[in-house]
N, C-alpha and C positions, 0 to 999 in steps of 0.2 A: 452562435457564430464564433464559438471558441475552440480550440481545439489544445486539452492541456497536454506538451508530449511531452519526452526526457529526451528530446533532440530539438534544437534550436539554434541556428548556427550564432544567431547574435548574442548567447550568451556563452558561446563556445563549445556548445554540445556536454555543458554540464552538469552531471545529474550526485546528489550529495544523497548517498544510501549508508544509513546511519544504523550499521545492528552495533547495537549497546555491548559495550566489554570488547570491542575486537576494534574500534576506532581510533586512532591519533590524535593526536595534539593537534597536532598540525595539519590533519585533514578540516578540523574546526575551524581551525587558524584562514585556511584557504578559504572553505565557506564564509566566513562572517566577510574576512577581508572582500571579495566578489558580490556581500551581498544574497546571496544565492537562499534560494526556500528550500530549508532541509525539515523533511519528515522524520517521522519516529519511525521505525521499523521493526516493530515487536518483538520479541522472538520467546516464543511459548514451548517450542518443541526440540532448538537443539541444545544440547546439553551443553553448560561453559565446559571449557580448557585451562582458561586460566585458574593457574591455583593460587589467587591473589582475593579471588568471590570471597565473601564472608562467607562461613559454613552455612549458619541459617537462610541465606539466601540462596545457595547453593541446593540445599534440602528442600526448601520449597517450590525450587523451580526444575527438581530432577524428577519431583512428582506430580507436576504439570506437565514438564513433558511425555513421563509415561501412560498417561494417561489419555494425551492428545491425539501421541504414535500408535497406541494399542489397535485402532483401525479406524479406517477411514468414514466411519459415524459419529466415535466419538465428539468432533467440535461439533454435532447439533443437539448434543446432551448436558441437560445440566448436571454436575457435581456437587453437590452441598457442601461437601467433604472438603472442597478444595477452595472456599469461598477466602479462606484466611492467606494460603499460598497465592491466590491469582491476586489479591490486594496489595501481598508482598512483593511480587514482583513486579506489579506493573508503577508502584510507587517510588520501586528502584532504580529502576530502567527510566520514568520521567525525570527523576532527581541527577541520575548519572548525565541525562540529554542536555539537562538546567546548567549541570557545571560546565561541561564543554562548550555549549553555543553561547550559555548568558544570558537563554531568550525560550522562551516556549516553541516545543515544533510548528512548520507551517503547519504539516495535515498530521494524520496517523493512520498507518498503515499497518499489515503485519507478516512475518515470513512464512511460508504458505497459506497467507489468508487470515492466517486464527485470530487477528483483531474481532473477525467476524463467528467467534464461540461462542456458544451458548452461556456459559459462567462471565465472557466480560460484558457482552452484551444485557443481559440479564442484572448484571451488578451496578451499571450505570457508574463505573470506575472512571470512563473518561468524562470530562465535565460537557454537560451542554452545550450546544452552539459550535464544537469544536470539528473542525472538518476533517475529515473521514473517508477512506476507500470504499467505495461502493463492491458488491457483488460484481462478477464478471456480466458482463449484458451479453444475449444471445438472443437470434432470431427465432421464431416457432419452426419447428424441428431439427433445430440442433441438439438440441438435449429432449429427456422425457420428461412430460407436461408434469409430473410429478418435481422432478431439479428445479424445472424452470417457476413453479408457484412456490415453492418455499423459499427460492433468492428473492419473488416478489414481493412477499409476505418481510421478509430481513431487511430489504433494503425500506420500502413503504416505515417500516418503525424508524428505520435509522432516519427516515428525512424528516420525521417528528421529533428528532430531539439533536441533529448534528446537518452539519452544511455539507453534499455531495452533489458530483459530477451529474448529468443527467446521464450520460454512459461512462462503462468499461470494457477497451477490448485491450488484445493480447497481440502484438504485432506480431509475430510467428505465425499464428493464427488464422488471423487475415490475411497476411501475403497466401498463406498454404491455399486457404480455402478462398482465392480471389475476393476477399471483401473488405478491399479498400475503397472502392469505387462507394459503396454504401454507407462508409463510413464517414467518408469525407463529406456527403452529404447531408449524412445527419448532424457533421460540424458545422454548418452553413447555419442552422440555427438553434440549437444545443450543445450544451457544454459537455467537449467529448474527451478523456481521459486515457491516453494512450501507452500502455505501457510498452516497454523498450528493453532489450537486453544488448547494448551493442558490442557486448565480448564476442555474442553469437556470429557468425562473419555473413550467415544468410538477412542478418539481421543490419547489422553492421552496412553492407553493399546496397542495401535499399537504402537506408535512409542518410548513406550520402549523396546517390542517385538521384538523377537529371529528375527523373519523373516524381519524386517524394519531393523534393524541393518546389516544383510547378505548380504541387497540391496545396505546399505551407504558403506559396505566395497567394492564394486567393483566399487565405484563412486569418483570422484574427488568434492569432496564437501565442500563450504564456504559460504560466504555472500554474499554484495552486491560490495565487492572489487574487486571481482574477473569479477564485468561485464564493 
C-alpha cells in the first residue's frame, strides 16, 4: 500500500539526486537541513570533468567506464580485470557521500542502472541489508521472455541479501503506454517505486495534474524509509 515516488507535494516535490564530484555544499546543506532521503547515485560510466579527481582515481574509473560504454552487454559481464577499479571507485564515491551528508545514503542506486553490473553485483561491495534499486519491472510481453528472466533471476538475488521495492516503473513510460491505472493498483498493496524526471514538461504536467494527485490521495505514499 505504498507507493515510493520523487513527487510529493508535502515535502515540496523534493527529490535529492546525488552524482558524486558534481554536487555542492550547499545542495547537502539543503538536504540534511529539510531532512530529506538522499541516495547514492553511482556513476560507473561517465567520465569526471573535474580536474581536481585524484589521477588514480580517475584511472580507475576511466577504465570502468570504457568498458561499461563498450556496448550494451557489457554490465551483465563479469571483469576479473576490473575487480580492484570497481572497489576503487565505489569506496570513493561512498566516502565522498560520507563527507557531504554526514550519514550513509538512504538507498543506492545507479546512473544508467550499473549498480545492477555484474562486477558490483558479484563483488558484494555494497554491505548487506542495504536498500537498493530494483530492475525495472514489466508486464509479460513487454520485453522478450529472455530480458524479462534474467532481471528476475538479478533482482530474486538482490532480495537475498539487500532491502527492495516490490516494483519499478518509469513514469514516461506509463503515461506513454497508459499504465498508470495498473500501477496504482498494484500500489494498493505493494511497495511501488516510481521514478520521475520532472525537468521532462510531459512529465512535469502530470504529476502536477488534478488526476496524478487524486491517485496519491488514496495511496499511502513516502520515500525509501518506508521500505
Amino acid at each position: 500500500m505504498q507507493l515510493s515516488s520523487a513527487t510529493d507535494r508535502r515535502d515540496s516535490r523534493l527529490l535529492a539526486r546525488c552524482f558524486l564530484w558534481r554536487i555542492r555544499s550547499a545542495a547537502a546543506d539543503l538536504a540534511k537541513e529539510n531532512g530529506l532521503d538522499v541516495r547514492l547515485h553511482l556513476n560507473f560510466t561517465d567520465r569526471f570533468t573535474s580536474g581536481r579527481v585524484a589521477s588514480k582515481l580517475a584511472n580507475h574509473h576511466n577504465k570502468i567506464a570504457g568498458f561499461l560504454t563498450r556496448n550494451r552487454y557489457s554490465q551483465v559481464l563479469y571483469n576479473p580485470f576490473l575487480r580492484e577499479a570497481f572497489s576503487y571507485s565505489y569506496e570513493a564515491q561512498i566516502a565522498e557521500f560520507t563527507r557531504l551528508f554526514g550519514r550513509a545514503p538512504s538507498h543506492i542506486d545507479g546512473h544508467h542502472h550499473m549498480h545492477l553490473c555484474a562486477n558490483l553485483l558479484v563483488s558484494n561491495l555494497i554491505p548487506k541489508g542495504m536498500k537498493i534499486r530494483r530492475n525495472f519491472s514489466f508486464w509479460p510481453g513487454e520485453k522478450s521472455w529472455l530480458n524479462r528472466a534474467y532481471r528476475s533471476v538479478v533482482d530474486r538475488w538482490l532480495a537475498r541479501r539487500y532491502r527492495l521495492t516490490d516494483y519499478f516503473f518509469d513514469l514516461s513510460q506509463s503515461i506513454r503506454e497508459t499504465k498508470m491505472g495498473r500501477l496504482m493498483a498494484l500500489a494498493q498493496s505493494s511497495q511501488v517505486e516510481l521514478m520521475t524526471h520532472p525537468v521532462l514538461e510531459v512529465e512535469s504536467k502530470y504529476l502536477m495534474g488534478d488526476q496524478f494527485q487524486a491517485m496519491l490521495q488514496r495511496l499511502n505514499c513516502g520515500g525509501y524509509a518506508l521500505v
